[in-house]
C-alpha positions in Angstrom: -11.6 39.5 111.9 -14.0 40.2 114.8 -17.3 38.4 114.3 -20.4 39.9 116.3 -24.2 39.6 117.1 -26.9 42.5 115.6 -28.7 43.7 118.5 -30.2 46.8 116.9 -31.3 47.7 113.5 -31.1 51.8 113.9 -31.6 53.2 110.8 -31.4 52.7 106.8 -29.0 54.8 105.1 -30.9 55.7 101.8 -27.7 57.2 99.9 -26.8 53.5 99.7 -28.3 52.0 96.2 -28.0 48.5 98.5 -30.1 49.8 101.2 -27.1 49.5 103.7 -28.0 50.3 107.6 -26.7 52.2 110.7 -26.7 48.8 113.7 -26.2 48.0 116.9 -24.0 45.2 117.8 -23.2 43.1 120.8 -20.3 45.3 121.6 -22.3 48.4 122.2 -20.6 49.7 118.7 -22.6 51.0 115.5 -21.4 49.8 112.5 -22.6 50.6 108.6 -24.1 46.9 107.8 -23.9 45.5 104.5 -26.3 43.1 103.5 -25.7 39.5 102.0 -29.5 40.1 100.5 -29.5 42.8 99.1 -28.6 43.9 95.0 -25.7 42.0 94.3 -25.2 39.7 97.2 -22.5 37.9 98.1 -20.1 38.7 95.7 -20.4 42.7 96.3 -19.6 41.2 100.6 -16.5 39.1 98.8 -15.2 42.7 97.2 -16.1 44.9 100.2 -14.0 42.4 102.5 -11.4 41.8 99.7 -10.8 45.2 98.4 -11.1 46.5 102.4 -8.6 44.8 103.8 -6.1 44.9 100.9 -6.1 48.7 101.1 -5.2 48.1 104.9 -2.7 45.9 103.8 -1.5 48.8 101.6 -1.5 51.0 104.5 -4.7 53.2 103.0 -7.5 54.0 105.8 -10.3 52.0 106.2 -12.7 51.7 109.0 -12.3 48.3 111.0 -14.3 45.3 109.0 -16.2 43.0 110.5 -18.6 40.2 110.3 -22.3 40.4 111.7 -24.6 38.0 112.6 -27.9 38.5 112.0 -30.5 36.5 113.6 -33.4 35.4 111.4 -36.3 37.0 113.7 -35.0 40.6 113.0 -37.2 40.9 109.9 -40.6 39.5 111.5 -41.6 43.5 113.6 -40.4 45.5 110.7 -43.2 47.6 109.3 -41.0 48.7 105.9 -41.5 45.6 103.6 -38.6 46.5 101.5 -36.5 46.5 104.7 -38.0 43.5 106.1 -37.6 41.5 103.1 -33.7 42.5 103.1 -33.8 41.5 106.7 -35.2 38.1 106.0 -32.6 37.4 103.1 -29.8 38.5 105.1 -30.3 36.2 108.2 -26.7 34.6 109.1 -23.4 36.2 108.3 -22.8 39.8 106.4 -20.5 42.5 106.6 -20.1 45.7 108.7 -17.6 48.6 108.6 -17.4 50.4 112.1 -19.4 53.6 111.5 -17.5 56.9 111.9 -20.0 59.6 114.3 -19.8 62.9 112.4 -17.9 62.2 109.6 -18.9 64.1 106.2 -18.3 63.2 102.7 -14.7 64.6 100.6 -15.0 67.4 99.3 -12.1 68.4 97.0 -12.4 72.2 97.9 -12.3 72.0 101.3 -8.8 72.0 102.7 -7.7 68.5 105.2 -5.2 66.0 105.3 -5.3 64.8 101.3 -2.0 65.2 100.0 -0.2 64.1 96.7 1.1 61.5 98.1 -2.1 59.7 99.5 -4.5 60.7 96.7 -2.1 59.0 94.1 -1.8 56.0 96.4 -5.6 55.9 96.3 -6.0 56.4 93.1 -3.2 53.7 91.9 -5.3 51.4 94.5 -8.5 52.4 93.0 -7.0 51.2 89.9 -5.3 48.0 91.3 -8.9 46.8 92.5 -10.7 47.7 89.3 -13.3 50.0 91.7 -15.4 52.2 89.4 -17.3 53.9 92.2 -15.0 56.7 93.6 -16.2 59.2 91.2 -16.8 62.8 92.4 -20.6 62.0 92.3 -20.1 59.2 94.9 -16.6 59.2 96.5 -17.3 57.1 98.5 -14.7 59.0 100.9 -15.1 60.4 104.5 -13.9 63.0 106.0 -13.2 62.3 109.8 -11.1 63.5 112.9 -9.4 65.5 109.9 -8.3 62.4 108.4 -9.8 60.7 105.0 -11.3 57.5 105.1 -11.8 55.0 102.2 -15.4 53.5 102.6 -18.1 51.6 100.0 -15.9 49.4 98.0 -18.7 46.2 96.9 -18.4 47.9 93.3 -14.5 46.9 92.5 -13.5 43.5 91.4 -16.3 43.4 88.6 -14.7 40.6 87.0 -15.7 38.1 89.8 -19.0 38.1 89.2 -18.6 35.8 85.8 -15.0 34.8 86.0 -15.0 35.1 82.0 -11.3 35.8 82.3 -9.8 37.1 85.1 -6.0 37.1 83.7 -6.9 38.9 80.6 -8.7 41.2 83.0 -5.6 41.6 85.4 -4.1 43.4 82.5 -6.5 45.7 82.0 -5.2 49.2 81.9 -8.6 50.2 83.6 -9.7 53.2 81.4 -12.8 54.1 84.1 -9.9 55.5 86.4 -10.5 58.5 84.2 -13.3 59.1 86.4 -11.8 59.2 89.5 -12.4 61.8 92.0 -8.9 62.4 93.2 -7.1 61.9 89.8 -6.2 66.0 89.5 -4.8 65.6 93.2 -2.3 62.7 92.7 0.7 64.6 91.6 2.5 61.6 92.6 1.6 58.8 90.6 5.1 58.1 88.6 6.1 57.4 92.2 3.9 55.2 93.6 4.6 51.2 93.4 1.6 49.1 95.0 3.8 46.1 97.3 2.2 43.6 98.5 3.7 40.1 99.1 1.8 36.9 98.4 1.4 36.0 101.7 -0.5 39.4 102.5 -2.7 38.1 99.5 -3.6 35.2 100.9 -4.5 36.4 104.1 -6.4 39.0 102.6 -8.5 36.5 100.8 -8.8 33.7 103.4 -11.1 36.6 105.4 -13.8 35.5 102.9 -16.1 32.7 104.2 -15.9 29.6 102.4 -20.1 29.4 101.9 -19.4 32.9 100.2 -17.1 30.9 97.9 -19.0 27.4 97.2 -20.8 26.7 94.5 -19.2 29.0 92.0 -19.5 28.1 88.7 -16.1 26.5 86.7 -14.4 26.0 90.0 -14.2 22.9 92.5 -13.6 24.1 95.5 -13.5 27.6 98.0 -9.8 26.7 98.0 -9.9 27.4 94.2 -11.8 30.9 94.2 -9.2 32.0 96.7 -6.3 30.7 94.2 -8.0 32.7 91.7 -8.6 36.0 93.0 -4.7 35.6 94.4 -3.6 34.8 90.8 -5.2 38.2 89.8 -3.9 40.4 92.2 -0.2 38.6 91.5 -0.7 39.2 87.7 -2.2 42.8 87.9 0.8 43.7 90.6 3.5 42.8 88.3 1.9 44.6 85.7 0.9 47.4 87.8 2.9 49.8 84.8 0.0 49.1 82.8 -2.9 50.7 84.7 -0.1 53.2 86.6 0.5 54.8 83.0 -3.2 55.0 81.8 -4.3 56.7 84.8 -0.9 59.2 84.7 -2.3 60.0 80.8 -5.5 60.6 82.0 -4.5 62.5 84.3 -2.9 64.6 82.2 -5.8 65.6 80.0 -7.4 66.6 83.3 -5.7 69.2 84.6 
């Protein structure tokens, strides 16, 4: 994963509850910047990368991920004290996802390149990743070069944020997909089968630095978060019939 310099704050993006930003980075590319300071911190960076990069590894589209330096003096000419103190708590590493120039948010009734197929593999990933924010009053889908893009995903992986008991949670049959803003479009759910080997796993989760993984409580060592967060996916994978079935009922009482 590319890691590059902030050269440009351009603009905040207010739809974002997190206060994400439009930047400017040493490559001359924008990119939609997530910050480590802002709401939930790291751990909503850890689901972002996570749940990113394992929908890539699913094959789902996602704009390129990357990490973004930010140097400490960004904050000190800022005139917007909400802005500048999310600046000054971000310094160091955070998150960016390359910013698509035109793109407009899904809309269901306007005709593209959503088919059965991908909305049920969404919605089955959607599922897989525990992410409740995909709803149809924040899709958190884009629209662009008449292709859909899966964007916004700090909200999935809830459980990490207290570790109470991420097994039990793996077989959760995830009733919030209810919700989902694609569930009347994915006509194909009894056919989808998420595959992913353990390898993929644990290259999805070594993208995570280890400071974003020290220090959590009841574990020893980064080395040990990443075990864990593997461990769920490998449970919640085998059981996928669990959460696959739930979201096929409430499907039906959808449409």
């Amino acid at each position: 994963m590319r890691t590059l310099q902030v050269t440009r704050y351009v603009r905040p993006l207010r739809e974002g509850g997190s206060l994400p930003a439009i930047v400017e980075a040493n490559d001359e590319g924008l990119y939609v910047m997530k910050f480590r300071g802002a709401g939930q911190g790291r751990k909503a960076l850890i689901a972002e990368l996570i749940s990113g990069e394992l929908a890539r590894a699913l094959g789902l589209p996602v704009p390129e991920i990357v990490f973004l330096e930010l140097d400490p003096r960004f904050g000190l000419n800022e005139p917007h004290d909400e802005i500048r103190d999310l600046l000054n708590a971000s310094s160091g590493l955070n998150v960016g996802l390359d910013y698509l120039p035109g793109s407009i948010t899904f809309d269901p009734l306007v005709p593209g390149a959503l088919t059965p197929t991908l909305a049920s593999r969404i919605v089955a990933f959607d599922a897989l990743t525990l992410n409740v924010d995909r709803t149809p009053k924040n899709p958190n889908l884009l629209t662009w070069h008449q292709k859909l893009w899966l964007i916004d995903h700090g909200a999935s992986l809830y459980f990490h944020h207290a570790w109470s008991n991420p097994q039990q949670t793996a077989l959760s049959p995830f009733p919030a997909i209810r919700e989902h803003v694609l569930l009347p479009f994915a006509k194909a759910l009894p056919q989808v089968k998420l595959e992913v080997t353990r390898a993929q796993l644990e290259a999805v989760v070594a993208t995570v630095p280890d400071a974003w993984l020290t220090d959590e409580p009841g574990f020893s060592s980064a080395a040990e978060v990443r075990a864990a967060y593997v461990a769920f996916f490998e449970t919640r994978l085998a059981n996928q019939t669990v959460f696959m079935e739930a979201a096929h009922r409430a499907r039906s009482e959808r449409v």
